[in-house]
C-alpha positions as CSV (number, residue, x, y, z in Angstrom):
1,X,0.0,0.0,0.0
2,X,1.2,3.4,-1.0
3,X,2.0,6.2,2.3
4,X,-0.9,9.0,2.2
5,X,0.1,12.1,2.1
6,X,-2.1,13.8,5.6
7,X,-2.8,17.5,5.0
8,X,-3.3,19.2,8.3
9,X,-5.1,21.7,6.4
10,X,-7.8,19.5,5.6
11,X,-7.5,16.4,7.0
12,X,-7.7,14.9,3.6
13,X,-5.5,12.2,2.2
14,X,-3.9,12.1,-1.2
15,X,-1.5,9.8,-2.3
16,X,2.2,10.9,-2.4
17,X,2.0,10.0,-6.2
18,X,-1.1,12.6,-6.6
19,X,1.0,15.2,-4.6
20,X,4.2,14.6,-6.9
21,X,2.2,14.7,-10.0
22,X,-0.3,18.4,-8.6
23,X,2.8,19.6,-7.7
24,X,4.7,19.4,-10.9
25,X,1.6,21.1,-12.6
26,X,1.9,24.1,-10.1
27,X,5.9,24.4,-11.0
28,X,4.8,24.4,-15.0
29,X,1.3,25.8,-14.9
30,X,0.6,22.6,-17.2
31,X,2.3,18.9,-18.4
32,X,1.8,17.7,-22.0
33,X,0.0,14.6,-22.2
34,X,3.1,12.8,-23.4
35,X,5.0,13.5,-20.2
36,X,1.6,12.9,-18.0
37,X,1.1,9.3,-19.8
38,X,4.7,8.6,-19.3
39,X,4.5,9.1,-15.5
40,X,1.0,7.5,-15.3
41,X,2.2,3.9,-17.2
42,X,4.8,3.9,-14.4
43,X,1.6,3.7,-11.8
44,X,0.4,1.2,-14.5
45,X,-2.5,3.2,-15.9
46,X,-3.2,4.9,-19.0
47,X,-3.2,8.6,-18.7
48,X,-7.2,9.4,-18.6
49,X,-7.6,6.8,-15.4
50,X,-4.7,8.3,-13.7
51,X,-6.2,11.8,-14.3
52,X,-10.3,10.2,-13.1
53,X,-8.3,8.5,-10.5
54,X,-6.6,11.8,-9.1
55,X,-9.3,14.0,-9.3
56,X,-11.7,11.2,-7.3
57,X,-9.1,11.9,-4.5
58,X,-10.0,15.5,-4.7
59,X,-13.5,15.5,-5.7
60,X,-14.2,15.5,-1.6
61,X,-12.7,18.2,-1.1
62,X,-12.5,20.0,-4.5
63,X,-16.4,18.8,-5.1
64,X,-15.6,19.1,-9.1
65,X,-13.1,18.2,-11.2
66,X,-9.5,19.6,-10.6
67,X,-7.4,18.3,-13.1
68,X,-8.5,19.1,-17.0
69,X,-7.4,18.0,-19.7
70,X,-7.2,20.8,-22.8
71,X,-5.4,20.7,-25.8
72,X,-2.6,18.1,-25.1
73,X,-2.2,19.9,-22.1
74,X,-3.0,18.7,-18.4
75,X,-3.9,21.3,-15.9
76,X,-5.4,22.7,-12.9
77,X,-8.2,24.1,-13.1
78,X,-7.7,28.0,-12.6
79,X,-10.7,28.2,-10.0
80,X,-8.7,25.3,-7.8
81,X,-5.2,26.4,-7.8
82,X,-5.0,28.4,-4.7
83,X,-7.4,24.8,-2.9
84,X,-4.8,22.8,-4.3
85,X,-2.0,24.8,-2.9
86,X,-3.3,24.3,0.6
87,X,-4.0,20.7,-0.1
88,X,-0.3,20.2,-1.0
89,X,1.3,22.5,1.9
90,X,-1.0,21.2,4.6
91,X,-1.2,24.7,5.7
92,X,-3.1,25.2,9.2
């Protein structure tokens, strides 16, 4: 079983391969769907059930869907960034 990632901020657990992955979209603002498949066949899925799969996580929280998927281009969605933040710093 794979360590979850405990926000104090919410109380919410993601796993540390969602975190890597939401994280590396806030550093580029976006990752190409080449580079997201890559990094979802080494969790051994295909890229749209890695995506379903990280925004069930957040759909809790979030109540919507975070991650989109426009234009070859996998982001956050605007209206989430700051929620996502907090979900990744655990902030108090």
């Amino acid at each position: 079983a794979e360590p979850l990632f405990r926000s104090a901020y919410l109380g919410l657990s993601i796993s540390e391969t969602s975190k890597t992955f939401l994280k590396l979209i806030l550093e580029k603002g976006s990752v190409g769907e080449d580079e997201a498949s890559q990094i979802a066949l080494k969790e051994g899925k295909i890229l749209n059930s890695f995506i379903g799969d990280i925004n069930e996580e957040l759909f809790d929280y979030i109540d919507d869907q975070t991650l989109i998927n426009e234009d070859g281009k996998i982001s956050i969605d605007s209206f989430y960034v700051e929620m996502i933040k907090e979900i990744i710093d655990g902030k108090d």
